[in-house]
C-alpha positions in Angstrom: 148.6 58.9 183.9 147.4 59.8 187.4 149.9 61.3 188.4 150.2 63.4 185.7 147.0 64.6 185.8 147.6 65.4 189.6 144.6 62.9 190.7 144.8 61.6 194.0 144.3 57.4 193.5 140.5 58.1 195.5 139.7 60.7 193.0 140.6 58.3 190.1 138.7 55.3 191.9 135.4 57.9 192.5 135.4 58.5 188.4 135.7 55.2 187.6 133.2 54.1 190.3 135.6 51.5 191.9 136.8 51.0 195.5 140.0 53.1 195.8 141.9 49.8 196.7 141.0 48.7 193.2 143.3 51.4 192.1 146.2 50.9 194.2 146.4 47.2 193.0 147.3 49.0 189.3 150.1 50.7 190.9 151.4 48.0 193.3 151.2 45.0 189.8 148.7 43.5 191.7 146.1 43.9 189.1 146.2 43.6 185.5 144.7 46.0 183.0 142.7 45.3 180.2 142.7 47.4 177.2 139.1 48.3 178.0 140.6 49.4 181.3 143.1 51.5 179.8 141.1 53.2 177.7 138.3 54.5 180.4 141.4 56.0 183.0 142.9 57.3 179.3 139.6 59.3 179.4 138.8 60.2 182.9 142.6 61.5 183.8 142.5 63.8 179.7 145.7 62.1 178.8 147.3 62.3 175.4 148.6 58.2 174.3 151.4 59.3 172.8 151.7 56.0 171.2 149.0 56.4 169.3 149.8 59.7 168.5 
């Protein structure tokens, strides 16, 4: 999803008011998400869950 909204992993940590190493734990599996989680980078990156589509 960040990558597909062309956000940088600082830009994503800024908007969800974490450290930017907090991020980089989601994309290294060193970090679960919850679905609270999910749904708050769902909304600050605009993408489309296609899942629930």
């Amino acid at each position: 999803m960040r990558l597909a909204s062309g956000m940088s992993q600082a830009k994503l940590a800024e908007k969800l008011g974490t450290p930017a190493s907090y991020v980089a734990k989601y994309g290294l599996v060193e970090r679960r998400l919850d679905s609270i989680e999910l749904c708050v980078i769902i909304e600050v990156t605009d993408a489309v869950p296609k899942i629930f589509s």
